[in-house]
C-alpha positions in Angstrom: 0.0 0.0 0.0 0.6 3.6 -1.1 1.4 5.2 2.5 2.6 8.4 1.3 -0.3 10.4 3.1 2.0 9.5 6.5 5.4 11.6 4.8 4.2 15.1 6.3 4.5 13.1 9.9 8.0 12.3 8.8 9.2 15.8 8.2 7.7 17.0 11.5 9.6 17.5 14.4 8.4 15.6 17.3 8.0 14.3 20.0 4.5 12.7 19.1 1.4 11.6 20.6 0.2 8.2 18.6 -3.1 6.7 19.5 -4.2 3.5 18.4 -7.5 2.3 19.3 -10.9 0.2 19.0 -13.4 2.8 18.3 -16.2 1.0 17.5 -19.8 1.7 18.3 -22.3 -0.8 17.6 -24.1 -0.3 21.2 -24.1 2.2 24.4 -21.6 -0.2 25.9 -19.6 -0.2 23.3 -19.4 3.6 23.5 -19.1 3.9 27.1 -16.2 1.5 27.0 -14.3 4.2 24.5 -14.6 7.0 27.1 -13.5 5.1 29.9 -10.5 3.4 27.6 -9.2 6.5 26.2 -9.5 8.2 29.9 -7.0 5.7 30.9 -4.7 6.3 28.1 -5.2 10.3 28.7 -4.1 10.1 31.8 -1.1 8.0 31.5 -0.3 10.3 28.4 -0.4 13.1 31.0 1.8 11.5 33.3 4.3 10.9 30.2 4.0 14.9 29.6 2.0 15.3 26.5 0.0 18.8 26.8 -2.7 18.8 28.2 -4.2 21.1 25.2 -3.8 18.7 22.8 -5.1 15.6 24.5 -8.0 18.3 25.6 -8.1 18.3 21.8 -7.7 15.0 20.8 -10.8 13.8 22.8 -13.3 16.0 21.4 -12.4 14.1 17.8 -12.2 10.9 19.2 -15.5 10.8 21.6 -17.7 12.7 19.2 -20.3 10.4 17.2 -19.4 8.7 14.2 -20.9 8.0 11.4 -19.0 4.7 10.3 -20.9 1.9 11.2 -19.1 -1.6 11.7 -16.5 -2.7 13.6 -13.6 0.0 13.3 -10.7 1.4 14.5 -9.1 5.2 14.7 -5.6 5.9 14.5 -4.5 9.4 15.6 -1.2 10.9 15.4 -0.2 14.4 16.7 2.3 16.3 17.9 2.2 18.5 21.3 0.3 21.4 19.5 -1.5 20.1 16.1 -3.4 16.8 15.4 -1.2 15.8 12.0 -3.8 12.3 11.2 -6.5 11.7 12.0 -8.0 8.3 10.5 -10.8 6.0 10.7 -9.2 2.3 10.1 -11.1 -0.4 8.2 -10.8 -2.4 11.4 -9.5 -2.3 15.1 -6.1 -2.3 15.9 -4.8 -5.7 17.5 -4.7 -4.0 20.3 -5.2 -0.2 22.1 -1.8 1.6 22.6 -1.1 5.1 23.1 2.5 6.7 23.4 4.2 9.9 23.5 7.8 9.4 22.4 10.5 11.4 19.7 9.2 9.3 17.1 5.8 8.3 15.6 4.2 4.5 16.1 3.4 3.3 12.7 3.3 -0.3 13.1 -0.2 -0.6 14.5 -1.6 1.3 11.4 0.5 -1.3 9.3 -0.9 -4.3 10.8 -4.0 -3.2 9.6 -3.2 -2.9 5.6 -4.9 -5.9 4.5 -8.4 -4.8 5.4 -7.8 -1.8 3.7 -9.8 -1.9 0.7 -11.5 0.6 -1.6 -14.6 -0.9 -3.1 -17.3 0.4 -4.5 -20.6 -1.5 -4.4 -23.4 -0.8 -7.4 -27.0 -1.7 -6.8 -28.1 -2.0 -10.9 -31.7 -2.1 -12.3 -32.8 -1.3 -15.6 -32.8 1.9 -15.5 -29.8 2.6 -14.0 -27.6 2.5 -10.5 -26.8 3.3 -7.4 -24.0 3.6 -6.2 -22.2 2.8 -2.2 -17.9 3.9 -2.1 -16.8 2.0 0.4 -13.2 3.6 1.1 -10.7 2.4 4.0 -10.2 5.5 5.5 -11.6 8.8 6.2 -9.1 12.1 6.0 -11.1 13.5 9.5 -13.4 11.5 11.3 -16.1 15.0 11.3 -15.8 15.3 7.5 -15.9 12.2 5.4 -14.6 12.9 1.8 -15.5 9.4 0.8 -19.0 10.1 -0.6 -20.0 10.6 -4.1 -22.7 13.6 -3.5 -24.4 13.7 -6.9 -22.5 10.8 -8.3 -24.2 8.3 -6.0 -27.2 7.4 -8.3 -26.7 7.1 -11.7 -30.8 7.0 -14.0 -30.0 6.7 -18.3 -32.6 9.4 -18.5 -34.7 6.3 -21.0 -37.8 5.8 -19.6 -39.4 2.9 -21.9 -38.3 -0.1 -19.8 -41.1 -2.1 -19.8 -42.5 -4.2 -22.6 -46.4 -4.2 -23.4 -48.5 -7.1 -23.7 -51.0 -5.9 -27.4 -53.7 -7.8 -28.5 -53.4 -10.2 -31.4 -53.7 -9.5 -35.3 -50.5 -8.2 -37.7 -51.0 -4.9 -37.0 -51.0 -5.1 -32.8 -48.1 -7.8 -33.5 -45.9 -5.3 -35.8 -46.7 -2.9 -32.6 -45.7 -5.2 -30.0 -42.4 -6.0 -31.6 -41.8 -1.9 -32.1 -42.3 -1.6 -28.2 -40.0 -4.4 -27.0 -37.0 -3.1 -29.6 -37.4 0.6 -27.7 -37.5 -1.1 -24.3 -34.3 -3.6 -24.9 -32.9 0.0 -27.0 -33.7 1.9 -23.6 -32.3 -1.1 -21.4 -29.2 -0.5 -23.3 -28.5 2.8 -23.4 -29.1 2.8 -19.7 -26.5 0.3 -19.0 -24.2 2.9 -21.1 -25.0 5.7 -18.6 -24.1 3.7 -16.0 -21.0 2.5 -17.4 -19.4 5.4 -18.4 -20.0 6.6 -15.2 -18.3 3.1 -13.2 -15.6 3.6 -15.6 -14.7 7.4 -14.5 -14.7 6.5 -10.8 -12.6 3.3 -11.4 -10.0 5.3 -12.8 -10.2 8.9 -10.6 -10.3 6.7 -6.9 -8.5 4.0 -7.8 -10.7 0.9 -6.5 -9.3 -2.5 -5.7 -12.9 -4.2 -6.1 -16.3 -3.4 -8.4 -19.2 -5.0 -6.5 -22.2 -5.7 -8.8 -25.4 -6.7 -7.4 -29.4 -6.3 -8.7 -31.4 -6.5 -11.8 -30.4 -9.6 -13.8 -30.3 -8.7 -17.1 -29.1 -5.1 -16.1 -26.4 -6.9 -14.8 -25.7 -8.0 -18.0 -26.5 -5.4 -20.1 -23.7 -3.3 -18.0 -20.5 -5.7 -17.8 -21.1 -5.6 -21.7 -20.3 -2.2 -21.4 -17.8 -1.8 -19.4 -14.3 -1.0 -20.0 -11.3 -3.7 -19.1 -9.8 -1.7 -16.2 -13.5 -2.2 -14.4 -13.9 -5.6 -15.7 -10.7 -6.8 -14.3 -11.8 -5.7 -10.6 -15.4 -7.0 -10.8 -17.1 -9.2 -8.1 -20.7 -10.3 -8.6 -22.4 -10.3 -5.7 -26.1 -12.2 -5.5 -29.1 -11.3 -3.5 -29.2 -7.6 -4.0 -31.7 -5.0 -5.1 -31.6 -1.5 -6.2 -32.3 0.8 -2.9 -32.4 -1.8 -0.8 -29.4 -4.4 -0.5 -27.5 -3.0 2.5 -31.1 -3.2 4.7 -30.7 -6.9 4.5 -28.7 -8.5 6.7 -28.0 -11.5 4.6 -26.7 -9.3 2.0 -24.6 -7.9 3.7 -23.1 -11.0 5.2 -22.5 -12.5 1.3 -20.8 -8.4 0.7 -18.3 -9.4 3.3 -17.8 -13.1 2.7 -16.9 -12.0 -1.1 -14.4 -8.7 0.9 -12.8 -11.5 2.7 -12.5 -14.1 -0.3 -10.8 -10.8 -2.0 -8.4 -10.0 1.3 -7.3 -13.7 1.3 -6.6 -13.9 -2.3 -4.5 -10.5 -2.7 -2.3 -12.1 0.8 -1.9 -14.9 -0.9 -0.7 -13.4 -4.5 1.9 -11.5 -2.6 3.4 -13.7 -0.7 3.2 -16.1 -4.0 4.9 -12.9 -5.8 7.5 -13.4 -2.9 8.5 -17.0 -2.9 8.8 -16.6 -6.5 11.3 -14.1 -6.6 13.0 -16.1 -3.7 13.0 -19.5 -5.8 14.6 -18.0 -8.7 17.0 -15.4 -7.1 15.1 -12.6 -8.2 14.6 -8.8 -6.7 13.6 -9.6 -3.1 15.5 -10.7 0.0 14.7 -11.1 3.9 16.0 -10.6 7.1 16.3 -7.6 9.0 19.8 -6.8 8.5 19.2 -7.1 4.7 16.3 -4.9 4.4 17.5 -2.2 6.3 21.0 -2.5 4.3 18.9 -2.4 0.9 16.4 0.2 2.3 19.5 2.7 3.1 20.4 2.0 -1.0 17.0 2.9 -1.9 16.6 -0.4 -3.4 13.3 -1.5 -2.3 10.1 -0.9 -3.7 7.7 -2.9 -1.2 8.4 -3.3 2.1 6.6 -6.4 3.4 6.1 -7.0 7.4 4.3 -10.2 8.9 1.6 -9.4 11.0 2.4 -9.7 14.7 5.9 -10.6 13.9 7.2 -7.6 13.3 11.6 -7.7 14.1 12.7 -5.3 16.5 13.3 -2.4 14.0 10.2 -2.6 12.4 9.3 1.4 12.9 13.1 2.3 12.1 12.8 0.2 8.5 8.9 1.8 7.8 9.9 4.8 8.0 13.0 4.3 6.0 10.8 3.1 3.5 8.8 6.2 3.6 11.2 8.0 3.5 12.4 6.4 -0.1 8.8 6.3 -1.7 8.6 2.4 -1.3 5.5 0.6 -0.7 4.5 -0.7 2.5 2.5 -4.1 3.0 2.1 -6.6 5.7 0.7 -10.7 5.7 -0.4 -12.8 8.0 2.1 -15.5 9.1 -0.2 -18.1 7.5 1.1 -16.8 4.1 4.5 -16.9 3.8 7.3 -17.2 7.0 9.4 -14.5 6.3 12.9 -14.5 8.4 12.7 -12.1 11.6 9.4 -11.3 10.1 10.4 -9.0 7.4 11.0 -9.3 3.6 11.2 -7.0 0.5 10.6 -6.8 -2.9 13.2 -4.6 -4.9 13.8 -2.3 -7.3 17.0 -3.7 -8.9 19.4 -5.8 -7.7 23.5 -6.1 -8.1 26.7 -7.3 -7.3 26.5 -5.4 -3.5 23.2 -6.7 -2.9 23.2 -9.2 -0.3 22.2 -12.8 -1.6 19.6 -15.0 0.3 16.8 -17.3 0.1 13.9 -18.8 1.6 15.5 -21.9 1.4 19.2 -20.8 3.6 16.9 -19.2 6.2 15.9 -20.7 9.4 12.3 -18.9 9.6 13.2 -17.5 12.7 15.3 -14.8 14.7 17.9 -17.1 15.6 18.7 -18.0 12.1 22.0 -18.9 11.2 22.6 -16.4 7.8 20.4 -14.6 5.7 23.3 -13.9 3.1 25.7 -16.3 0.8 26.1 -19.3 2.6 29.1 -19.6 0.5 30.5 -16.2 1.9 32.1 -15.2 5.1 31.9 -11.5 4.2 29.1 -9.5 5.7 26.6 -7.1 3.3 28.7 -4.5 4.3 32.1 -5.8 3.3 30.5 -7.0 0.1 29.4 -3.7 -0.4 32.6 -2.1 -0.2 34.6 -4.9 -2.1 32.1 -4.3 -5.3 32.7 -0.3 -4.8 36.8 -1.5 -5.0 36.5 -3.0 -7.8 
């Protein structure tokens, strides 16, 4: 993921406030358990000496009503005078934490990349859309940016859509076949409307899945218009109907069976992209010697942490990699077992880069060599040897 929203935090001098909690409200108990959570952490933030201002601050933000429904988390970093983010995430941290320190807490926000997805979920009937953006994040919790104001409904502006029964005889027969060729023409140029407009939004926000639900034959009236780029993220989803899908509960239990089928299967292509490079000595490498060594190079272009497994310099190598424009992405430990938790994917490789594999690697921090088994030189030496020559 694209983290490059988080660079102003970077080039801020600290120290910072980073708050990382459940912020979920799907009762009054629920809601009652934020206040009394966060006063905890206030206070021990107190103690620590952030100002008292800003915490003042911070809880107005975090205590006021939301309007994301769902199970949810906020993230919230700040310095001792100005609130720099202030997120909604696409689910609760793996825990609350809250620290004042020189240095911003990123991983918590990391661990949470995988649910991040931007989808956008279109309710179709024949004569023409609506449409739900369901993004992972809001800029501020009190103004969400995410909606589509007049671009949520989409209507063709062809009103014949239903066909006629006529009586019998050539004549009513010659009608009958006139009125069902304007309906289907009107069905049509609907499903054009419509897809002219899903083709715009796929392209200006960037959406990692199309959801498609209603109207049968609107359905496929519309992927026959639609361009490759929204083609190639389309999910059909069954059971829905225009205006109404999200009020039933079992649709909305198939919308996030299908969200999690898609989270599961993008894990899994990266860590397959992974062990791929690793099996034919490609542009990646692990450990957390290596990465760092290869982040300081500006070599790497994704970052890649396992969930809950992070090594020791986790924060130190993310915001290297922020630092250096690379992407940042995390996996579950089910996917791939990455040495001291930590891999990357590069953007070249040569002679100084240091030389490993899956296969030399223990899986674990008290592995014996992440580099050329066939080398007593460290990275560094390497390094400098190549630079001799």
């Amino acid at each position: 993921m694209n983290l490059s929203w988080l660079t102003p935090v970077l080039e801020t001098d600290g120290p910072f406030l980073s708050i990382y909690i459940d912020s979920t409200r799907t009762d009054p108990s629920s809601a009652s358990g934020l206040s009394t959570r966060w006063g905890h952490f206030r206070s021990k933030l107190a103690e620590d000496g952030a100002p008292d201002e800003i915490l003042e601050e911070i809880e107005t933000t975090l205590l006021e009503p939301s309007p994301v429904g769902g199970r949810h988390g906020r993230a919230i970093l700040a310095t001792g005078s100005a609130i720099l983010v202030d997120r909604v995430l696409p689910a609760p941290p793996r825990e609350d934490s809250a620290h004042w320190a020189t240095e911003p807490v990123l991983v918590p926000l990391l661990q949470v990349i995988p649910q991040a997805v931007r989808q956008l979920l279109v309710e179709v009937d024949r004569s023409g859309a609506d449409l739900h953006l369901r993004a992972p994040e809001n800029p501020k919790i009190a103004k969400n940016d995410n909606g589509l104001g007049e671009d949520a409904s989409v209507d063709g502006g062809h009103d014949e859509l239903h066909k006629a029964s006529v009586g019998g005889g050539s004549q009513h027969g010659w009608r009958s076949s006139n009125q069902e060729a304007r309906v289907e023409d009107s069905w049509e140029r609907n499903a054009e409307a419509v897809a002219a407009k899903l083709d715009a939004i796929v392209r200006e926000r960037q959406l990692d899945m199309l959801l498609l639900t209603g109207d049968v034959r609107a359905q496929s009236l519309l992927k026959d218009e639609l361009g490759k780029e929204a083609l190639a993220i389309l999910k059909e989803v069954p059971g829905g109907t225009r205006g109404q899908s999200l009020d039933r509960a079992s649709f909305r239990e198939e919308l996030a069976r299908v969200t999690d089928e898609f989270i599961m299967e993008r894990q899994q292509q990266l860590a397959n992209t992974f062990t791929e490079n690793q099996s034919r000595g490609g542009e990646s490498l692990a450990g957390a010697a290596e990465v760092a060594e290869a982040l300081q190079r500006g070599q790497v272009s994704e970052l890649i942490l396992t969930i809950g497994d992070e090594p020791d310099n986790a924060e130190e190598l993310a915001r290297q990699a922020l630092a250096t424009d690379a992407e940042i992405s995390t996996l579950g430990a089910e996917y791939v077992s990455l040495p001291e938790g930590v891999g990357a994917l590069l953007r070249w490789r040569d002679d100084a880069t240091p030389s490993n594999s899956l296969s030399s690697m223990s899986g674990d921090p008290g592995r014996e060599t992440a580099a050329d088994p066939d080398s007593d030189q460290s990275p560094r030496e390497r390094e400098e040897e190549s630079i001799r020559r």
